[in-house]
N, C-alpha and C positions, 0 to 999 in steps of 0.2 A: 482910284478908278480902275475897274476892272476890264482885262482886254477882250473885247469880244469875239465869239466863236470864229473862227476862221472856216471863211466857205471850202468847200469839197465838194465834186460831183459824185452820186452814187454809184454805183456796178448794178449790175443786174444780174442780182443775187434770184435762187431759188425763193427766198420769202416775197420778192417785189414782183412775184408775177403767178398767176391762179395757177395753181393747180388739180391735176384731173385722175392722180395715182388713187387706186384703189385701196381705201384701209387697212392695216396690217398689223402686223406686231408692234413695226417701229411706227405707227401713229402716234402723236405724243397723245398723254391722257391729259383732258382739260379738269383742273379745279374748279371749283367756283363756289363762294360761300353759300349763295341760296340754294345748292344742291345737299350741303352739308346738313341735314336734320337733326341727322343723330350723333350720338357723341363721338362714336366708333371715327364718321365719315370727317368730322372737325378734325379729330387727331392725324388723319392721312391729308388730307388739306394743312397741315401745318406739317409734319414729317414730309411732304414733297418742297415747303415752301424751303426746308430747311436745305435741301436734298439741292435743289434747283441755286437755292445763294451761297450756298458753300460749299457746294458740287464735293459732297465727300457721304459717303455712304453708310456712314457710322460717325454719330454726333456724340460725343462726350458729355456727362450730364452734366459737367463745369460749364462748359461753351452754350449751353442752353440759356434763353434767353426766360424764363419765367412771367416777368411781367408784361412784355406783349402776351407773353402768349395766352394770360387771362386774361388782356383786354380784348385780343382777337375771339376769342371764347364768348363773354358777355356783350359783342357784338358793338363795345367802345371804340373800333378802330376800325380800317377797313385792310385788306390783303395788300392793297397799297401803300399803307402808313405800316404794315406788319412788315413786308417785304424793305420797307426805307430803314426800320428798324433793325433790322438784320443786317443791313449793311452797311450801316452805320456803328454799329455795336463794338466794342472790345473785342468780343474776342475773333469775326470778321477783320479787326485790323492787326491783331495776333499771327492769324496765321494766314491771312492773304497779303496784305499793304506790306507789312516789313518786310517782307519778301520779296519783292517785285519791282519792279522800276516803274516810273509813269506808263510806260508804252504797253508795258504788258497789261497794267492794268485797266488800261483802255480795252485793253482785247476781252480781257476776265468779264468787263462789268456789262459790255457790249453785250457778251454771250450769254451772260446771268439775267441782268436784268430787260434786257430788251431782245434774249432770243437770236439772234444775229451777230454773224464776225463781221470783222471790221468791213468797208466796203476797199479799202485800201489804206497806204500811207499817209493821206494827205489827212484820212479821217483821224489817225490814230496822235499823227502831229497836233491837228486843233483838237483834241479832248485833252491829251497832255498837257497845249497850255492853260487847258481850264482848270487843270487839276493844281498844276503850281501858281494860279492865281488864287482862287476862290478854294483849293484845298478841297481832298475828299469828299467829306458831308456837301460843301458846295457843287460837287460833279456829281452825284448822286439827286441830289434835287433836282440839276438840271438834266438826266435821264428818266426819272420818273415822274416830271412834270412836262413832259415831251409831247407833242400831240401825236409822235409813235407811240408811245407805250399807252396813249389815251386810246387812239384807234384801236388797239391789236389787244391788249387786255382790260382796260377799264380799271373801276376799283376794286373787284372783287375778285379775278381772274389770277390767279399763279402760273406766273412767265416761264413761258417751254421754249424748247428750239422749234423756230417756226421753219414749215418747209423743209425737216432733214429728208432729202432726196435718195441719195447714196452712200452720204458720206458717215464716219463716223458720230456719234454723238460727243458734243462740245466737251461733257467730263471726260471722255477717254482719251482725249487729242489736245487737250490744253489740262494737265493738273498742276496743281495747286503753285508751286514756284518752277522756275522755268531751268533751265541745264547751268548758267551761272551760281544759281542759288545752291544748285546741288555742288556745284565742283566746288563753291566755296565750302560749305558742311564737311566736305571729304576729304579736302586740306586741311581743315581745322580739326579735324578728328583726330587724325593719325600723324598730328609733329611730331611726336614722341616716337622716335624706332620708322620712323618712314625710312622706305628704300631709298628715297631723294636724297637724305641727310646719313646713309649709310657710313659713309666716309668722316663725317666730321664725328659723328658717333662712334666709330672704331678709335679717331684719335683721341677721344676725348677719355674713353676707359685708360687708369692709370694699373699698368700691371705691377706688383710688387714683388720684390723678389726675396725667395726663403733662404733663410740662412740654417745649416745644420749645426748644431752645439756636439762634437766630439764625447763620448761617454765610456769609461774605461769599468769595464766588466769585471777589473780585480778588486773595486771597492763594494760590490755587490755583496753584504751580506745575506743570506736567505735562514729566516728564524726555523727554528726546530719546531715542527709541528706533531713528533710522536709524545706516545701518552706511555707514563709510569704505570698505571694501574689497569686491572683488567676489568672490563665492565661486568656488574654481575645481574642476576634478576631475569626476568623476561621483556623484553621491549615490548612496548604497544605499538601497533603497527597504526598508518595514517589510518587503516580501516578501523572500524571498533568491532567488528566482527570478526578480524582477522590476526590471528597469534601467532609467534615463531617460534619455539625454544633457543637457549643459547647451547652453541656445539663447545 
């Protein structure tokens, strides 16, 4: 039996209430498949979708998902079953889930799939223990079967930050694993020769010591190297163009 969501009251957030700001740069650009015609504009509708769930700006063609993305193409699927696919996928649990603890990734998926940071703690406690009940794929269904994410994007729509006001955008203020993930990479990088472990390193080199062997210069013979005979002829020189006589 599974636990049910734990109530939280919302905040009053920028996206919970209309706004009247004048278009600009930072207006998000909206997707939407029936705007997509041509091939050119499906490819930018699936490069944002890619952009907006893995918030990385440079997708590796390993990490690419191929078979949504001909179903999304052939019009088998919709932006919402492309998008569920994405973050359900391997390589989404590669390089966001192992990384991350429940909490954050209530933050991550918040921001990805539905546009919005958390409204607070209490939000980010009940997704957590949805996530250690029903597991990933189960917190993702029940985000994109939301009647938020029904309201605000539908089926066809690829999910933006709703309402960026002022602040930064969601990729630049939450990437990919958070400051624990990094500090642990950076320990584990550098055990070998860390300044940490300088000292057990210095005693651990075993110095050896040289010993000199005494050598008596009177048993030194040195062989004769002069010549009986005199050379005769003309030498060749390394040149072949070049001759000496003998004096």
């Amino acid at each position: 039996m599974s636990i049910p969501l734990l109530e939280y009251k919302p905040s009053s957030q920028n996206q919970r209430v209309p706004g009247y700001e004048v278009p600009n740069e930072d207006t998000p650009r909206i997707y939407r498949i029936e705007d997509a015609a041509y091939d050119s504009e499906l490819k930018e509708l699936i490069w944002a979708t890619y952009r907006q769930v893995f918030s990385e700006h440079v997708i590796l063609k390993f990490f690419r998902q191929g078979n949504l993305e001909s179903q999304l193409k052939n019009r088998a699927i919709s932006v919402r079953d492309f998008v569920r696919g994405l973050a359900k996928s391997e390589a989404f649990k590669t390089l966001v889930i192992k990384s991350n603890s429940n909490y954050r990734l209530v933050e991550l998926a918040l921001k990805r799939l539905l546009g919005r940071a958390p409204y607070n703690k209490d939000e980010e406690i009940a997704w957590s223990i949805k996530i250690a009940t029903n597991g990933w794929d189960g917190f993702v269904d029940a985000l994109l079967d939301s009647e938020e994410y029904q309201s605000n994007f539908g089926e066809n729509i690829v999910p933006y930050q709703r309402r960026r006001y002022k602040d930064r955008p969601f990729n630049l203020v939450t990437p990919r694993y958070g400051n624990y993930w990094r500090d642990k990479l950076e320990s584990e990088r550098y055990i070998e020769g860390d300044i940490k472990n300088f000292l057990e390193l210095a005693k651990s080199i075993e110095i050896k010591t040289v010993t000199f062997t005494p050598v008596s210069t009177a048993n030194i013979q040195i062989p004769d190297t002069t010549r009986n005979t005199t050379p005769t002829g003309i030498p060749i020189s390394v040149n072949p163009s070049a001759n000496f006589p003998v004096r």
